[in-house]
Structures are given as structure tokens and as C-alpha cells.
C-alpha positions as CSV (number, residue, x, y, z in Angstrom):
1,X,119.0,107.8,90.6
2,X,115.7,105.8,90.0
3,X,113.4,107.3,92.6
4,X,109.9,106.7,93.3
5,X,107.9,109.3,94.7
6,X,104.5,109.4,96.4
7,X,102.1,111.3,93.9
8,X,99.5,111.6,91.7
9,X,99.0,109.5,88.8
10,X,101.5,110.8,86.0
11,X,98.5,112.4,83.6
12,X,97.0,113.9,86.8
13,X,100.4,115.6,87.8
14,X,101.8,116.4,84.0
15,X,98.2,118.2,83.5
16,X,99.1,119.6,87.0
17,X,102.3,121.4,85.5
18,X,100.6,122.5,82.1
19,X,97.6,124.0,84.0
20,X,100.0,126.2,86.6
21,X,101.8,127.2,83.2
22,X,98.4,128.5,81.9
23,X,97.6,129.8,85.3
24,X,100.3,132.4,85.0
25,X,100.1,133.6,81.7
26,X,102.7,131.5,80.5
27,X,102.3,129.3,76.8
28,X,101.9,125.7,76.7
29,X,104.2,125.0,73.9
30,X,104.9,121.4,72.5
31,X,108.4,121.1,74.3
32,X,107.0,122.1,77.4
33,X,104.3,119.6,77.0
34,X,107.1,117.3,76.7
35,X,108.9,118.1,79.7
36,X,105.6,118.5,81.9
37,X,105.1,114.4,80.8
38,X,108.4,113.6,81.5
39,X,108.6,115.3,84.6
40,X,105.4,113.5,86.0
41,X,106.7,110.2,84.4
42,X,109.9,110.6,87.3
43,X,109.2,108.8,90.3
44,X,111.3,110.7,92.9
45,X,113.9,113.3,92.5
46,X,115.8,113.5,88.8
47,X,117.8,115.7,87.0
48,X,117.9,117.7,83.8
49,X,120.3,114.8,82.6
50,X,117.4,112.2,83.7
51,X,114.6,114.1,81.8
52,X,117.4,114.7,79.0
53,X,118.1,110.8,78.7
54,X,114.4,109.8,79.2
55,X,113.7,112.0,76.1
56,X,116.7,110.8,74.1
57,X,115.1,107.2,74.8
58,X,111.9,108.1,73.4
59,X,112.8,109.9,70.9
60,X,111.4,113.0,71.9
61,X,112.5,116.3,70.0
62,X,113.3,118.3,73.0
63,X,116.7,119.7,73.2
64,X,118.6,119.8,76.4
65,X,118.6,123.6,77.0
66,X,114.7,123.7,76.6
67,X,114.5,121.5,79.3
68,X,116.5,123.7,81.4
69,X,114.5,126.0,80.8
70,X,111.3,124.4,81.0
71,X,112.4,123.2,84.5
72,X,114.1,126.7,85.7
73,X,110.0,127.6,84.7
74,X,108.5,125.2,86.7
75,X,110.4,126.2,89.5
76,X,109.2,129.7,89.1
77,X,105.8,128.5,89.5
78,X,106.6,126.2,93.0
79,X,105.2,123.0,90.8
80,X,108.8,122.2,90.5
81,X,111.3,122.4,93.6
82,X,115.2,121.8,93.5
83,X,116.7,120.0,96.6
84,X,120.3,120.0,97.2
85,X,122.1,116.5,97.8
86,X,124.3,115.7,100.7
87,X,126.9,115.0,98.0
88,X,126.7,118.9,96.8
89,X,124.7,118.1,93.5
90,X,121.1,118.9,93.5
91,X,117.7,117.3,91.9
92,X,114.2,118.4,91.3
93,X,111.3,116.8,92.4
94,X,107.9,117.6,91.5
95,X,105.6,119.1,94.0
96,X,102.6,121.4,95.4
97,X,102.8,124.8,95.0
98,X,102.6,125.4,99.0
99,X,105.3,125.6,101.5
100,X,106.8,122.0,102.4
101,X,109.5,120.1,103.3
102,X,111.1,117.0,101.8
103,X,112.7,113.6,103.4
104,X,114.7,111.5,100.4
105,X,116.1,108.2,100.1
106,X,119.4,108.5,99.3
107,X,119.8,105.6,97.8
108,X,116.7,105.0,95.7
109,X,115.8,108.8,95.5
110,X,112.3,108.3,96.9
111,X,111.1,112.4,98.4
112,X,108.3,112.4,100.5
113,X,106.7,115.8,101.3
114,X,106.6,116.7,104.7
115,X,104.7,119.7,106.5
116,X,106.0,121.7,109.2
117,X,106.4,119.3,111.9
118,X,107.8,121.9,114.2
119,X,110.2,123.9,111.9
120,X,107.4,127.2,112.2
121,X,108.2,127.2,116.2
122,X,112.0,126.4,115.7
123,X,112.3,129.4,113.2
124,X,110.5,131.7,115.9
125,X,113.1,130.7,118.0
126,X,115.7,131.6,116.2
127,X,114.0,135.2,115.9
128,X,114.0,135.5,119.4
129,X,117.6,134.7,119.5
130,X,118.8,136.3,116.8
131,X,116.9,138.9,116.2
132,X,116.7,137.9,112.9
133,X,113.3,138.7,111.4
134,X,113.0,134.8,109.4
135,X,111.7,135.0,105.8
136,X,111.6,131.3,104.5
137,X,112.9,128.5,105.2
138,X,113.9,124.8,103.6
139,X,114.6,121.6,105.1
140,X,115.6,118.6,103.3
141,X,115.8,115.4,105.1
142,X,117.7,112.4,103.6
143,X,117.8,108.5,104.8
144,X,116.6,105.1,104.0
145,X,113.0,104.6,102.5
146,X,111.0,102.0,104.1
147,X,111.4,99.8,100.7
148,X,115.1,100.5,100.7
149,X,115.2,99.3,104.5
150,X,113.3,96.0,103.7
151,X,115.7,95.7,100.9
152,X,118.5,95.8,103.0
153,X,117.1,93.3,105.5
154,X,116.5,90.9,103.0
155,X,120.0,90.8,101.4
């Protein structure tokens, strides 16, 4: 998957993920400096296999399970959100630490935050319903990209 994702600048949002590790008390070790530039160097949803082969590339001394771990952290901290795929796997994408929703390409792997757009009113519904008292919530949304459409209309 070679995404491309709608963000900041790739120092803006790897400084991003160093500062919300300093933020919460949390070291900013060399390896997690590594995987906060790698992160911010995806474009779109990856994997711990992208970020694993993009450091093998560079030749980056990180090993695979500290960027698990790294990314299992990032999570943690809402800078760093997993998204299931519609084949069962799942990605991460990098991200604001606020409550959002996400619409990917599915065949270029391009996630666009989206806000609530009416899922607030829906999951009140569903209170009144269920009775169900609605804690959180996630919606992932997946289709063709406006480049991937254009793409297709030109071939």
C-alpha cells in the first residue's frame, strides 16, 4: 500500500509525535525518533511491515519489535490510530489526538479525516433505541480517492 495522506509537512508531524511523547512523560529515545520520522514520512495508512521495510531501506538500526512498540505507544497517545481493512487486516495512520473519523482509498491507501458529520445524532439514536448508554464510537469509510478516480478515467 503506497498511500498519500493529507497532513502536515513530515518534520511538522514527526515533531508532532516526539512532542505528545514528551507530553506524557514518556522518553524520546533514538529508536523512537526513528519511528516518529518514519511514521510522518508515510503518506496514508502503513503498516509495522511498511515502517519495518522503510527502515531496512535506509538502513536505520531499529528492530522490528521496537517498532511495535513504538507504534502500540503512539496509539496510546491518539497521535497514532489503527483502522481495520475491509480485507480483515488493519493499518495505522497518523493523526490528531481528537475524536475523528477516517475515509480511505482502498486502492492507493489515501485516509482523510473526517469529523462527525452526523454520527453524534445517529449514536443518540441508537440510545434511544437501545437503551444502550454509547461510549465511543469509530467509523471507517473506504472508496476511491479523487486521484485514484481520475486515474481510472484516464486508463
Amino acid at each position: 500500500m503506497r498511500p498519500s495522506l493529507s497532513r502536515m509537512p513530515s518534520m511538522t508531524a514527526s515533531a508532532s509525535l516526539l512532542a505528545a511523547l514528551e507530553g506524557s512523560g514518556h522518553r524520546t529515545t533514538g529508536p523512537r525518533r526513528i519511528v516518529a520520522e518514519l511514521v510522518a514520512d508515510r503518506e496514508g495508512a502503513f503498516t509495522a511491515a511498511d515502517l519495518a521495510d522503510a527502515a531496512r531501506a535506509r538502513r536505520l538500526r531499529v528492530g522490528r519489535a521496537t517498532i511495535f512498540r513504538a507504534i502500540e505507544l503512539f496509539e496510546t497517545l491518539g497521535v497514532v490510530e489503527r483502522v481495520d481493512l475491509p480485507g480483515g487486516n488493519h493499518a495505522y495512520v497518523a493523526c490528531v489526538p481528537h475524536h475523528h473519523h477516517h475515509v480511505i482509498c482502498w486502492r492507493c491507501g489515501r485516509a482523510t479525516e473526517i469529523g462527525d458529520i452526523g454520527i453524534g445524532s445517529l449514536a443518540r439514536t441508537v440510545e434511544q433505541r437501545t437503551g444502550y448508554r454509547v461510549g465511543e464510537h469509530r467509523l471507517e469509510m473506504f472508496g476511491l480517492c479523487p486521484g485514484c478516480q481520475r486515474a481510472s478515467a484516464q486508463a
